[in-house]
Backbone bond lengths (Angstrom), bond angles and torsions (degrees), N, CA, C in turn:
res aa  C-N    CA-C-N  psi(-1)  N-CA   C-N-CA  omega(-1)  CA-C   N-CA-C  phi
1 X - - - 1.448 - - 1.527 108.53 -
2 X 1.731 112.85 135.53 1.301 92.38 -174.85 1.726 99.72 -118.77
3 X 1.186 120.58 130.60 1.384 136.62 -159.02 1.329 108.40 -74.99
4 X 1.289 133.99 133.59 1.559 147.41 142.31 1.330 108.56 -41.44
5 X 1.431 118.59 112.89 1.601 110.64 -177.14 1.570 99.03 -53.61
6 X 1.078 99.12 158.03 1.769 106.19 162.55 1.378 116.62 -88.13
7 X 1.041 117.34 147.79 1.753 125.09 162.92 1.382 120.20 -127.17
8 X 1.279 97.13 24.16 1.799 92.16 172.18 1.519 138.17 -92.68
9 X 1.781 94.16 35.60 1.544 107.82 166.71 1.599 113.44 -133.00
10 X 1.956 107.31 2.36 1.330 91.14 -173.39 1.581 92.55 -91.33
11 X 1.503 109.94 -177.85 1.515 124.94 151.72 1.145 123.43 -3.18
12 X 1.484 134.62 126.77 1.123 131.24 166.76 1.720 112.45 74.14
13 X 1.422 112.04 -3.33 1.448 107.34 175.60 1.553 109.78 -118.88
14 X 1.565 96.57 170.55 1.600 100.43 170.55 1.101 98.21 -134.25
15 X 1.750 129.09 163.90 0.904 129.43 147.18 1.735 135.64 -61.67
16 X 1.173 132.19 146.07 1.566 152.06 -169.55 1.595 104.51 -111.52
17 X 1.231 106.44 137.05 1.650 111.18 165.34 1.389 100.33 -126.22
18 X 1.308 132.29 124.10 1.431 129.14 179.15 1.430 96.51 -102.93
19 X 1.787 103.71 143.41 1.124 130.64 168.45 1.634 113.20 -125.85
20 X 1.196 110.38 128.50 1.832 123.11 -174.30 1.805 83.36 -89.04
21 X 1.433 80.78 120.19 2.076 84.55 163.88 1.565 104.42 -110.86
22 X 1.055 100.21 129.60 1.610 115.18 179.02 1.919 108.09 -124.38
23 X 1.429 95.76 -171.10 1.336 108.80 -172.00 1.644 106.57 -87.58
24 X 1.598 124.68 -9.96 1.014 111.70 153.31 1.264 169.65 -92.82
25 X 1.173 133.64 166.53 1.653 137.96 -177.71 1.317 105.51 -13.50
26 X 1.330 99.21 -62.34 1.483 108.34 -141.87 1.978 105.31 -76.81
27 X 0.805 88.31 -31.03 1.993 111.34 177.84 1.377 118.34 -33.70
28 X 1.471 101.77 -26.80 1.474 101.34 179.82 1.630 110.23 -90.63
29 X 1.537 125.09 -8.56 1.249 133.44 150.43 1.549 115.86 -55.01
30 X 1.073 126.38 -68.84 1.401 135.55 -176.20 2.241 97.08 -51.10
31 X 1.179 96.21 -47.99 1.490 111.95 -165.13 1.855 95.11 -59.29
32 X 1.360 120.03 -58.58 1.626 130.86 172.14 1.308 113.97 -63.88
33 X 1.310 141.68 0.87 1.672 128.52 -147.34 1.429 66.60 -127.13
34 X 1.751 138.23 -51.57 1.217 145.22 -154.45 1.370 99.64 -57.18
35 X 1.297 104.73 -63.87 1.475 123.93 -167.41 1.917 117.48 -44.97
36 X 1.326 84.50 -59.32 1.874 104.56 169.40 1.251 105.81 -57.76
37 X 1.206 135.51 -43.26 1.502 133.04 -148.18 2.217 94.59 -95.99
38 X 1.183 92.16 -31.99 1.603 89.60 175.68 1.432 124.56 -85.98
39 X 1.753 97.94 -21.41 1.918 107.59 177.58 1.514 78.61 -78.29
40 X 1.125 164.61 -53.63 1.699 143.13 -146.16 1.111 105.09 -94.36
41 X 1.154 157.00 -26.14 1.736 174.62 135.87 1.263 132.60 -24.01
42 X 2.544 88.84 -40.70 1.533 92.00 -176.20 1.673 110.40 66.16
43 X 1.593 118.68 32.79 1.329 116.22 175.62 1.367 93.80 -112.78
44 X 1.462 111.50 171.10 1.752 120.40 162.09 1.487 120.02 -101.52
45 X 1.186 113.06 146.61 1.238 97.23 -174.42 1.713 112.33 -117.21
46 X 1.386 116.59 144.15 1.525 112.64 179.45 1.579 110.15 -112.61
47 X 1.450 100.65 132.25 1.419 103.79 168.67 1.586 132.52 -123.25
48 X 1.565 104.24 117.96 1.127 111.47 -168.27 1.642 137.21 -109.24
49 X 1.162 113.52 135.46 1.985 123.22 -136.58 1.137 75.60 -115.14
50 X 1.380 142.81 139.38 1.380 140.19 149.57 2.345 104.84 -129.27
51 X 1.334 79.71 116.19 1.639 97.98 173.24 1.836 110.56 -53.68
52 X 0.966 110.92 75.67 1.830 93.04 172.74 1.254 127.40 -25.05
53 X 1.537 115.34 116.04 1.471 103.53 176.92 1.739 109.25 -88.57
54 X 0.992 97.95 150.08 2.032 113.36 -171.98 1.215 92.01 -118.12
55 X 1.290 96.40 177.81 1.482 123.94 162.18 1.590 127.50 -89.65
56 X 1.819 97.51 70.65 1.209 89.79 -167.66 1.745 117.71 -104.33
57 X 1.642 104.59 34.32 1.441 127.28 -170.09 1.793 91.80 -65.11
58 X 1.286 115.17 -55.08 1.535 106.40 -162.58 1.274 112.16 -97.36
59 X 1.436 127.94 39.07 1.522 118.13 125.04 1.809 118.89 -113.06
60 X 1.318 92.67 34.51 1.573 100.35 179.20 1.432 113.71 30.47
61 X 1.857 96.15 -108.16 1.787 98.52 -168.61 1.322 115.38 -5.73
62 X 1.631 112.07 -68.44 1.437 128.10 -136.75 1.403 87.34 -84.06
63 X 1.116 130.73 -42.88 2.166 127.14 -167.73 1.598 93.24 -19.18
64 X 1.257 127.72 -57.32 1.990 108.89 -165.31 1.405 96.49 -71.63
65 X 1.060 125.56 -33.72 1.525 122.53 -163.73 1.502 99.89 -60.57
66 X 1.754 106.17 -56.97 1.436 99.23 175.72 1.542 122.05 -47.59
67 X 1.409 106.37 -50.63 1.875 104.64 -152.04 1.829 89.44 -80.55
68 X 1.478 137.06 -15.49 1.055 128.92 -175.67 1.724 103.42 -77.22
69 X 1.582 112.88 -41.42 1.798 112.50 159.02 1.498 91.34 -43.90
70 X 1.216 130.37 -108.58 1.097 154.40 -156.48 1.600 110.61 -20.75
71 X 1.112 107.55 -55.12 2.004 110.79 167.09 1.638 100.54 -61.80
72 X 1.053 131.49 -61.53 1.623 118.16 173.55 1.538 137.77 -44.28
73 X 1.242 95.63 -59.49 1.655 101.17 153.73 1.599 108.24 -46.77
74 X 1.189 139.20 -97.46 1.565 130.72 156.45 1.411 108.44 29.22
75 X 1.519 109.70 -102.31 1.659 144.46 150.54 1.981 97.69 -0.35
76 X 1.274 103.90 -69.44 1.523 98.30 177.96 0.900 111.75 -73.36
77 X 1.467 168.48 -31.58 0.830 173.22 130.78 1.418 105.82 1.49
78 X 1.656 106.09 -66.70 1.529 123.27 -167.21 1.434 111.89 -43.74
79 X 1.492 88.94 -44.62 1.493 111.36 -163.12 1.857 112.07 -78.51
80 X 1.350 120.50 -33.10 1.359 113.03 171.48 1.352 99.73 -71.55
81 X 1.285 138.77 -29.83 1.471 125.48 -167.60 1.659 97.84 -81.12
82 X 1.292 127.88 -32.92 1.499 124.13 -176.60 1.407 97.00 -69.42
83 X 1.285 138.18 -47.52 1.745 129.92 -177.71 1.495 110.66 -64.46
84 X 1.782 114.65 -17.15 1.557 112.63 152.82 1.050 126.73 -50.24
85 X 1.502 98.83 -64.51 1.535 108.50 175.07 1.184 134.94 -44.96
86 X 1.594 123.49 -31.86 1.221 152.90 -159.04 1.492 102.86 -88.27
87 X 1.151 109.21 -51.89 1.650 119.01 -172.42 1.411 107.58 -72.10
88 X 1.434 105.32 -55.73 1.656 109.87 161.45 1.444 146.29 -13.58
89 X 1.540 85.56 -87.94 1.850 99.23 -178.80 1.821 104.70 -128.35
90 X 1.608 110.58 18.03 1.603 107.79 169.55 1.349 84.28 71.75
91 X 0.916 151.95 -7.40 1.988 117.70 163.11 0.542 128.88 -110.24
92 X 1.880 101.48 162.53 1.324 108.26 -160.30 1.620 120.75 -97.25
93 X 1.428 112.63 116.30 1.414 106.72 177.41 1.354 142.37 -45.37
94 X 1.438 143.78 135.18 1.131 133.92 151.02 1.551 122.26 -49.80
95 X 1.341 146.16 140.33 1.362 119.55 176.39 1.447 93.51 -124.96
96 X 1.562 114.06 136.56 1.310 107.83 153.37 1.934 114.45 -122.30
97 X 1.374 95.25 167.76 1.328 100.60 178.30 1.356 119.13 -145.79
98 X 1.469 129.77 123.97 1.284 127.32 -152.58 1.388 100.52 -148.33
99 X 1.549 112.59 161.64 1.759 101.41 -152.71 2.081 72.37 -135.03
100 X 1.479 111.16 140.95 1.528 107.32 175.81 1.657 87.06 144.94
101 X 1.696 121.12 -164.59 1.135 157.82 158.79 1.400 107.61 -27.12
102 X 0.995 175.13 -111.05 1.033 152.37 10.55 1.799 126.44 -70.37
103 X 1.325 119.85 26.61 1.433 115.79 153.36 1.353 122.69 -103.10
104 X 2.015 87.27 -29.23 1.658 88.05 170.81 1.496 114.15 -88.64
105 X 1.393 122.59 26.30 1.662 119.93 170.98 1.137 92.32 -104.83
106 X 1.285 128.09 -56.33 1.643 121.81 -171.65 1.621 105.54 -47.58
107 X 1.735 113.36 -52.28 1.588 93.09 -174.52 1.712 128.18 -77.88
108 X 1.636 113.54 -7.87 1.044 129.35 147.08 1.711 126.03 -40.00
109 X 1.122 100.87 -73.25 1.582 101.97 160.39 1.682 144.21 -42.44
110 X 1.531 85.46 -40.20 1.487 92.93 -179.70 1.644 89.51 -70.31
111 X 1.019 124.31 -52.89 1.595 123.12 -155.75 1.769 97.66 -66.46
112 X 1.650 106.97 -20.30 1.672 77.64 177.08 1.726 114.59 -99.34
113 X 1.679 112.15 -19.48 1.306 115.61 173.87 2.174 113.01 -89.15
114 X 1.445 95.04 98.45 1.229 111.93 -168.30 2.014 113.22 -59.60
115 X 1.732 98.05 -13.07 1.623 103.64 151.30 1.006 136.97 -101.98
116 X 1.044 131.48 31.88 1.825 146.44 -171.04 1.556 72.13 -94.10
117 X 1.317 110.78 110.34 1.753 117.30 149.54 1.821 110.69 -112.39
118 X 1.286 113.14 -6.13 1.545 93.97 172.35 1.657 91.86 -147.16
119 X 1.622 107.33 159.27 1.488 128.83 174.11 1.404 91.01 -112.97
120 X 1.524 110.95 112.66 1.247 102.87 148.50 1.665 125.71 -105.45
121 X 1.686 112.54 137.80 1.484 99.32 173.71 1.668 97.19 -152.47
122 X 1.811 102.02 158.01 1.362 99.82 -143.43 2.056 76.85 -114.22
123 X 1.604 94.33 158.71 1.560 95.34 -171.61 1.867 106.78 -98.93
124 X 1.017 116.98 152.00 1.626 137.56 166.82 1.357 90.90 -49.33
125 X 1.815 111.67 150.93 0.874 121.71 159.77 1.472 130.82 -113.03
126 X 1.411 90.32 1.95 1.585 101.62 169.75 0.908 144.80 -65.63
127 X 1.204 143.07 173.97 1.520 138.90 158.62 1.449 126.53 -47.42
128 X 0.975 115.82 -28.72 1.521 124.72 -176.16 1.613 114.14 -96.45
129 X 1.590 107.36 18.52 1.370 115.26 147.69 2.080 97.12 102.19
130 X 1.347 89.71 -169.92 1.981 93.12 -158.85 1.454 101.40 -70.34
131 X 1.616 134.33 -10.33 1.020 136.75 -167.16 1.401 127.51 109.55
132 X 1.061 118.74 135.41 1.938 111.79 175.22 1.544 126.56 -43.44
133 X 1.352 123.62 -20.44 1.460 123.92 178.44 1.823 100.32 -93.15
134 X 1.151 114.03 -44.10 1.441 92.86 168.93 1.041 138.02 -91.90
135 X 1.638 113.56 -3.53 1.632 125.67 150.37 1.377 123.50 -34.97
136 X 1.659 104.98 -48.36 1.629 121.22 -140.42 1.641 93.61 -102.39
137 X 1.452 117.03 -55.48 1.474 121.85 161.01 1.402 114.86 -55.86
138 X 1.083 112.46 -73.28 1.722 99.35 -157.63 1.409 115.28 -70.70
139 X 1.562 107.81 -10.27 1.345 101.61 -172.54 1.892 128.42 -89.44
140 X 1.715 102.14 -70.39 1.581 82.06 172.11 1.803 113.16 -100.07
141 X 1.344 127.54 33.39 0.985 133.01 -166.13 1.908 121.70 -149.94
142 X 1.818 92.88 15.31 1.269 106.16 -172.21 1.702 98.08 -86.39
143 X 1.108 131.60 -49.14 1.207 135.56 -178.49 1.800 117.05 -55.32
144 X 1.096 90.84 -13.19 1.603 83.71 156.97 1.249 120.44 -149.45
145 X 1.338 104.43 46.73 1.761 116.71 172.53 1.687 112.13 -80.24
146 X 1.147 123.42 160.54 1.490 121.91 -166.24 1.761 92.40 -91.21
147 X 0.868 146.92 -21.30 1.487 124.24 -176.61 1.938 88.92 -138.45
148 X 1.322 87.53 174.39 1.771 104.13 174.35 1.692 116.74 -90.37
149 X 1.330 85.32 143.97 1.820 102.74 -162.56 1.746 100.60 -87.69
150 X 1.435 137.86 114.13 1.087 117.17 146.27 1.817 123.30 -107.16
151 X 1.433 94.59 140.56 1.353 82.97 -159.15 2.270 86.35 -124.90
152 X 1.404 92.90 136.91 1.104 71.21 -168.87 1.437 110.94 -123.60
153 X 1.531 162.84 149.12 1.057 174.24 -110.13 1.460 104.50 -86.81
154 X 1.080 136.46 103.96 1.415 130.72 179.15 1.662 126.44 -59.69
155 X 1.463 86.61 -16.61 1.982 98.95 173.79 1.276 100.16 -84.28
156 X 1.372 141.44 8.23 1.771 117.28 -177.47 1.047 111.58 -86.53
157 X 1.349 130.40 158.07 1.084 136.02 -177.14 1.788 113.24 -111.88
158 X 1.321 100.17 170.81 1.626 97.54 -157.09 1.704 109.41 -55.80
159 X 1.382 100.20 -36.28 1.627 110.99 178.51 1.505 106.66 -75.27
160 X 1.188 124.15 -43.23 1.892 135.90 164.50 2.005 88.13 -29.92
161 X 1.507 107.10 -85.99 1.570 106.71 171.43 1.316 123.46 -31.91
162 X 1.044 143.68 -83.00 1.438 169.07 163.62 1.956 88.10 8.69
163 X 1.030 101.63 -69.67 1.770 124.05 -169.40 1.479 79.62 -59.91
164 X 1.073 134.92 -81.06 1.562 126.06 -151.64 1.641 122.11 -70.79
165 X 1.412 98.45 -9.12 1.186 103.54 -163.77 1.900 105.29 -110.59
């Protein structure tokens, strides 16, 4: 992968921590650790909802009906994690929302927002391992990702954060 330099320390920039908001548990860790870590930093933080795109060619009619559900749900999503953020550490989120893959939107993005200096994503606590976004990123494709991955323990608790953050 070949990286977009960053500029989120010269002039006129700030740094970005992106957070993928999804439908899980653990999300609101990654979503709070973000928040704290950018109110003490003075960074912004972006949060990004991406609608899975399916295969919704063969029930025709309905395909917008679906991906227009599907971008909304997203959309809400974005938006309870931005009133996280908000309540949190007072900032104000970027929100994005993108309908596709969601590993290849996250690395899409970073490559087009030239201040994304950190990915944050928070791990599963289940049995069935840290989860598919930090499987797929951090694992055989972390060593040459364009910014640094923090991914942080899905069991912490807000005060667990607070201290680290």
């Amino acid at each position: 992968m070949t990286a977009t330099p960053r500029r989120c320390y010269e002039p006129g920039h700030r740094p970005k921590f992106l957070v993928v908001v999804d439908e899980t548990p653990e999300c609101d860790r990654a979503v709070y650790f973000a928040a704290r870590r950018a109110g003490r930093v003075g960074a912004d933080v972006v949060l990004l909802a991406v609608a899975e795109a399916g295969d919704f060619e063969q029930w025709l009619g309905v395909s917008d009906v679906i991906r227009a559900e599907a971008a909304e749900e997203a959309r809400d999503r974005a938006e309870a994690a931005a009133a996280r953020v908000r309540s949190v550490a007072g900032v104000e989120p970027q929100l994005v929302v993108h309908e596709g893959v969601p590993s290849e939107e996250i690395v899409a993005l970073i490559e087009a927002d030239e201040d994304i200096s950190l990915l944050v994503l928070a791990a599963g606590t289940g049995s069935d391992g840290p989860g598919p976004l930090v499987s797929s990123l951090a694992g055989k494709s972390a060593g040459s990702f364009a910014v640094p991955i923090a991914i942080v323990p899905g069991h912490l608790s807000d005060r667990d954060i607070d201290t680290l953050s």
